[in-house]
Wavefront OBJ file of the C-alpha trace (Angstrom):
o trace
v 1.732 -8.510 6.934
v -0.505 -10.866 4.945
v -0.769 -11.168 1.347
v -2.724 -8.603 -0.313
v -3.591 -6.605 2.783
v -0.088 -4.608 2.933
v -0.492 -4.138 -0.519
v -2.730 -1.468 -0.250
v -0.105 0.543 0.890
v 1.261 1.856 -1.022
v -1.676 25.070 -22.468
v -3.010 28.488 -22.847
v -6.309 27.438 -23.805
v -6.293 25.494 -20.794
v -5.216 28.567 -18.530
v -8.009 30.582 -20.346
v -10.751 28.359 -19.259
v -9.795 26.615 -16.078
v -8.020 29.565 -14.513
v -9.383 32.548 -15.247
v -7.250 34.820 -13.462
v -4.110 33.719 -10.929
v -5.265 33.073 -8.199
v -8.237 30.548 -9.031
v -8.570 27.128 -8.297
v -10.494 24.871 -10.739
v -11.833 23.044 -8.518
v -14.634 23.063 -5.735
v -14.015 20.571 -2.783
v -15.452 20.323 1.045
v -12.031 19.405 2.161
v -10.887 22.448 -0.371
v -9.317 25.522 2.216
v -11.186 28.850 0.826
v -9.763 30.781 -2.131
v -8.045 34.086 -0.416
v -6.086 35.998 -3.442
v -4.849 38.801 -0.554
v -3.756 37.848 2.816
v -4.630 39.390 6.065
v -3.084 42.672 5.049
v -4.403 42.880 1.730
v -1.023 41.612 0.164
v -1.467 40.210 -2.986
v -0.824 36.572 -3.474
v 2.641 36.567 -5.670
v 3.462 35.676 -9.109
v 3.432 32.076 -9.587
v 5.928 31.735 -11.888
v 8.413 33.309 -9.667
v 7.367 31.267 -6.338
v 7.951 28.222 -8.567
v 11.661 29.397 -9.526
v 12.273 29.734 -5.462
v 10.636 26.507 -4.448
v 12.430 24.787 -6.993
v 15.759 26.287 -5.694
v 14.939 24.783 -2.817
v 14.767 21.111 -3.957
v 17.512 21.780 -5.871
v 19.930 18.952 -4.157
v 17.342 16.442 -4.077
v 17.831 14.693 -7.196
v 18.460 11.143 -5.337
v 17.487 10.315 -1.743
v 17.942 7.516 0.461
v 16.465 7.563 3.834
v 15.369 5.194 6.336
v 11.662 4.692 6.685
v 9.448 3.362 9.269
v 5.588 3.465 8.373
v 2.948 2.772 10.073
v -0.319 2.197 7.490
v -4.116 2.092 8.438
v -5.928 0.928 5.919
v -9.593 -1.676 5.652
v -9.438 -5.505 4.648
v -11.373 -7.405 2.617
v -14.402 -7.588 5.133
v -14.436 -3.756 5.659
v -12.492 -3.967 8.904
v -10.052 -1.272 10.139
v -6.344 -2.653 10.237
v -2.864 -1.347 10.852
v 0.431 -2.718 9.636
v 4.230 -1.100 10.983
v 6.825 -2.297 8.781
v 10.221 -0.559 8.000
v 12.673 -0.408 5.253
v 14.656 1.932 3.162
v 13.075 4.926 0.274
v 15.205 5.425 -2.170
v 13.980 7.924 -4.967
v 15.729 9.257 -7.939
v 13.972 11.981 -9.558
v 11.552 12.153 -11.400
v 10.255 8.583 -11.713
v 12.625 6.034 -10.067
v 11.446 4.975 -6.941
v 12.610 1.620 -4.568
v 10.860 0.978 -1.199
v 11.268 -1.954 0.699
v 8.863 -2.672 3.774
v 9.729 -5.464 5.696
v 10.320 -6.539 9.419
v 12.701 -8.015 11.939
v 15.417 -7.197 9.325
v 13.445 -9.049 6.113
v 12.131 -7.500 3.316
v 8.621 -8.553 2.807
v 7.487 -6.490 -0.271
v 9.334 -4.147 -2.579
v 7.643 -1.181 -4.284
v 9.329 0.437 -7.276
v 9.166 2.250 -10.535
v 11.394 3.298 -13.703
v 10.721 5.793 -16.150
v 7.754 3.977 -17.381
v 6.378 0.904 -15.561
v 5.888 0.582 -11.874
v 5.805 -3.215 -10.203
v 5.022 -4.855 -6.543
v 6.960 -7.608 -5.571
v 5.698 -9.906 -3.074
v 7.944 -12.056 -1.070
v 5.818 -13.124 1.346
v 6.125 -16.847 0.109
v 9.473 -16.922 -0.616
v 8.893 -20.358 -2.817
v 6.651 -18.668 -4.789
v 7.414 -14.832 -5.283
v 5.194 -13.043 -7.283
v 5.460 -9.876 -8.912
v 2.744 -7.692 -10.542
v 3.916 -5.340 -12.980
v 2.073 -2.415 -15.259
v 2.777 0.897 -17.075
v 1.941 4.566 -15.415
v 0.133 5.837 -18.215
v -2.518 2.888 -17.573
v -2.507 3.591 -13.641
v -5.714 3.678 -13.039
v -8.728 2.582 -10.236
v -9.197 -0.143 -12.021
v -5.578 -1.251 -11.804
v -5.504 0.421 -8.213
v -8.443 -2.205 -7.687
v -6.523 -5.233 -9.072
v -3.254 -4.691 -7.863
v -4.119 -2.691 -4.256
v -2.121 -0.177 -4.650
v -4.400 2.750 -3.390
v -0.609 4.904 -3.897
v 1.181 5.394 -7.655
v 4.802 5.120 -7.447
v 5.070 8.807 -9.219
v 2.281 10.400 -6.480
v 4.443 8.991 -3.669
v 7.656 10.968 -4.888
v 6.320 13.776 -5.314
v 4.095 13.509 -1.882
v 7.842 13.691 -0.204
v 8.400 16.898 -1.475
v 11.417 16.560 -3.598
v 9.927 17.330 -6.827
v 10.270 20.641 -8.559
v 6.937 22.413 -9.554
v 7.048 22.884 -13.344
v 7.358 26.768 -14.252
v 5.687 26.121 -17.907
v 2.713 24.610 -17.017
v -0.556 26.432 -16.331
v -0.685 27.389 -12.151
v -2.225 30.021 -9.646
v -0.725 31.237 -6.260
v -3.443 31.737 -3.298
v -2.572 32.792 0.425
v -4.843 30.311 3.131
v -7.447 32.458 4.670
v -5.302 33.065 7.980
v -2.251 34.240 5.719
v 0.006 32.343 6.905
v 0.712 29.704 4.417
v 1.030 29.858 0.280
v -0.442 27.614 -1.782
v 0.981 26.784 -5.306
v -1.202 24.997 -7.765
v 0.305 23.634 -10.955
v -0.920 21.504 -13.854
v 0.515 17.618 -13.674
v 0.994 15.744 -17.167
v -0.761 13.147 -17.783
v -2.127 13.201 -14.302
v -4.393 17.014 -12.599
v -2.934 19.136 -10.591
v -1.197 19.718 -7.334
v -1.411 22.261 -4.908
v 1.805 22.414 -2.089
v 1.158 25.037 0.841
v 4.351 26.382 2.014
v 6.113 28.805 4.150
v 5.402 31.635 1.938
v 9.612 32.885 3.211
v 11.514 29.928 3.465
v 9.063 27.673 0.899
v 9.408 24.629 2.985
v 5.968 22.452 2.287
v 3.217 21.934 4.974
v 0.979 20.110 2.534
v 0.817 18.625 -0.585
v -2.200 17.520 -2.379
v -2.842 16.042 -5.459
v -6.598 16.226 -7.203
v -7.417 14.360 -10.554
v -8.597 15.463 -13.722
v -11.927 15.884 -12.807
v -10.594 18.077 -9.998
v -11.543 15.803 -7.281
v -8.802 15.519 -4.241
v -7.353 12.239 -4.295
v -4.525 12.466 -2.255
v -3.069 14.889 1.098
v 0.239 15.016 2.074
v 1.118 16.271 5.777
v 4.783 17.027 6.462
v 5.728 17.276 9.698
v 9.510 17.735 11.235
v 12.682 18.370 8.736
v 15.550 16.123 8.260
v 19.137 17.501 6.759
v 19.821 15.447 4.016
v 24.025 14.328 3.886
v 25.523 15.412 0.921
v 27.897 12.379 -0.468
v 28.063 13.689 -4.201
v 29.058 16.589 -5.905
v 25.927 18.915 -6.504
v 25.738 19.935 -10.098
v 25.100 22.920 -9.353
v 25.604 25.619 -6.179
v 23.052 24.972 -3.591
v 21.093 28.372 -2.086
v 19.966 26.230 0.974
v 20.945 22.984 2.732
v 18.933 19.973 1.278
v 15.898 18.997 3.525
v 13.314 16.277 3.511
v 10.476 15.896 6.208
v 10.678 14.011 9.056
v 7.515 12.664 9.283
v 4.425 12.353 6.395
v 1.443 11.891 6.782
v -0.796 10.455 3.524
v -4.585 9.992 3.249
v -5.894 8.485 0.334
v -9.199 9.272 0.192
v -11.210 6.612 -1.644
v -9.930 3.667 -0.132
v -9.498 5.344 3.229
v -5.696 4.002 3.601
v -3.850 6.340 6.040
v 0.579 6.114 5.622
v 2.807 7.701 8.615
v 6.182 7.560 6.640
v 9.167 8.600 9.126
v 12.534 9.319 7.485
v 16.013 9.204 8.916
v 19.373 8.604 7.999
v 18.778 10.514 4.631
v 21.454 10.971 2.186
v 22.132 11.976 -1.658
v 23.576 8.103 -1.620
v 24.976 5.687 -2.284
v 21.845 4.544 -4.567
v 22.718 1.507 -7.244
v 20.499 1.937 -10.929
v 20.094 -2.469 -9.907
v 17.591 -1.007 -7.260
v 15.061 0.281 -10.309
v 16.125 -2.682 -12.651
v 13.386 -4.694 -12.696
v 15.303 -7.749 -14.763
v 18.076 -7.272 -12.127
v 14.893 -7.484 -9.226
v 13.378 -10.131 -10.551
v 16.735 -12.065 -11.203
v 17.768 -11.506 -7.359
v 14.434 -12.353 -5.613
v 14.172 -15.660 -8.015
v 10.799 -14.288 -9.165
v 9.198 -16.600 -12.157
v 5.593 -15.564 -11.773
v 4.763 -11.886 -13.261
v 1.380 -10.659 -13.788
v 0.842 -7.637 -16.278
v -1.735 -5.422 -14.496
v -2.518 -3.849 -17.771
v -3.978 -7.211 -19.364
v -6.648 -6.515 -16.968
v -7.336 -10.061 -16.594
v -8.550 -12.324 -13.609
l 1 2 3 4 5 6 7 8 9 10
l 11 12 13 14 15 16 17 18 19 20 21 22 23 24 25 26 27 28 29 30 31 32 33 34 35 36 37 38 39 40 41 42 43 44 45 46 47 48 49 50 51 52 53 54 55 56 57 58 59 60 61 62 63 64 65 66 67 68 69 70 71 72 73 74 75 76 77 78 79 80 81 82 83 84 85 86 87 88 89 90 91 92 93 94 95 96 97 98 99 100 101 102 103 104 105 106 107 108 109 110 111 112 113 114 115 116 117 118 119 120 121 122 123 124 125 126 127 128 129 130 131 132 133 134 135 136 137 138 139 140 141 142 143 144 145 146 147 148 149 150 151 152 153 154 155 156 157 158 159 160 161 162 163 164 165 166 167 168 169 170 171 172 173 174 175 176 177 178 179 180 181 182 183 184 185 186 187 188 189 190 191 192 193 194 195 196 197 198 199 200 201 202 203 204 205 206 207 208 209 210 211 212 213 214 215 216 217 218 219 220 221 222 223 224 225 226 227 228 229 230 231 232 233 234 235 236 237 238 239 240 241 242 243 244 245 246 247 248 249 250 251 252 253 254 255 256 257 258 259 260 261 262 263 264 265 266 267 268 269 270 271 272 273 274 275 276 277 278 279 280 281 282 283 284 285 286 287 288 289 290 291 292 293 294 295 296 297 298 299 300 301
């Protein structure tokens, strides 16, 4: 994995206007699946606010996850040419915004992807005389720092791609069946970011996609899940779990502007052990020897 090339890896007035009535998307895509507000039967899509309660129930024990993760990533080089990298490494995600991948090979971590509550950073260990680390804030994630830094992922879009993210119950959403009926989709405002739409097993609310579109309502982002893995309970839940805590086994990401495809496989995943060093970024940079840092945000050369 050379430098640079892996790193691509990785209100009511608002309700009133964009929404209209539940059950309308705001926005109009080809890739979009066709609005259906009844299924097959004529069933009426249900309330969103109370999907939102069950699905949430759901991800109830998946506050912190460590897994195993083997990826496989297509993405295009510099020269426009197709390529495809397989590292592995371990995901470790602590809801919402702390996130730790490593991707590596042979048993060597190469890069390490991470995030706390409000900057996200890319270490690159490649050279491991000269380490490097780039380093910005989420609320100035944007294509122009996607451009700079090649991330064509956020940090904050990944974890909640993997499906362990409650859907907020305050924010404006819409429910919609998919024109065969068989699946749910959920659609819920994202702060600071557009919305998301999950479409799940309308009885057992386990995700089959997850997509995220910007403000502007354009999809950026699909999320495949494929499989299910128990996750191992090592902690105490804080509170009594309706259903045993599940990840998928397999997810499948398309970024859609850059083209980069991700295949993430889990296994192994447990509620921990997870250390607070692995989302220190003092601690990171202390460890990996790291004395170059570039702040994506300056938006300089």
């Amino acid at each position: 994995m050379k430098r640079g090339c892996a790193a691509v890896l990785v209100a009511c007035g608002i309700g009133a206007g964009l929404w209209g009535c539940e059950g309308r998307m705001p926005w109009e895509s080809s890739r979009d699946k066709p609005e259906v507000k009844a299924d097959a039967s004529g069933k009426a899509a249900p309330n969103f606010v109370d999907v939102a309660r069950e699905y949430n129930l759901r991800v109830a024990g998946l506050e912190r996850l460590s897994a195993w993760s083997n990826i496989k990533l297509t993405y295009f080089d510099e020269d426009g040419k197709p390529r495809t990298e397989e590292p592995e490494g371990r995901l470790q995600i602590v809801r919402p915004s702390k996130l730790a991948l490593t991707l590596g090979k042979a048993g060597q971590t190469l890069f390490w992807f991470g995030s706390d509550a409000e900057r996200y950073w890319w270490i690159d260990l490649t050279d491991k005389a000269k380490p490097i680390v780039a380093v910005g804030t989420h609320e100035k994630f944007d294509d122009s720092a996607a451009k700079r830094i090649g991330l064509a992922i956020q940090p904050l879009d990944l974890i909640r791609l993997v499906g362990v993210v409650p859907i907020n119950t305050v924010a404006p959403g819409a429910t919609q069946w998919s024109r065969d009926g068989k699946q749910l989709g959920v659609t819920s405002a994202l702060e600071n970011r557009g919305f998301q739409r999950i479409w799940m097993d309308p009885l057992t609310y386990t995700p089959a996609e997850i997509e995220i579109f910007d403000s502007q309502r354009k999809l950026v982002l699909t999320a495949a899940h494929e499989g299910s893995v128990v996750v191992e309970l090592t902690r105490k839940p804080s509170a009594p779990l309706v259903a045993t805590p599940r990840v998928p086994g397999r997810v499948f990401v398309t970024h859609y502007d850059s083209g980069t495809e991700v295949r993430l496989t889990l296994t192994g995943a447990k509620d921990g052990p997870i250390s607070d060093k692995a989302f220190d970024l003092q601690e990171l940079l202390s460890r990996f020897q790291v004395e170059r840092v570039v702040d994506v945000d300056a938006r300089k050369p």
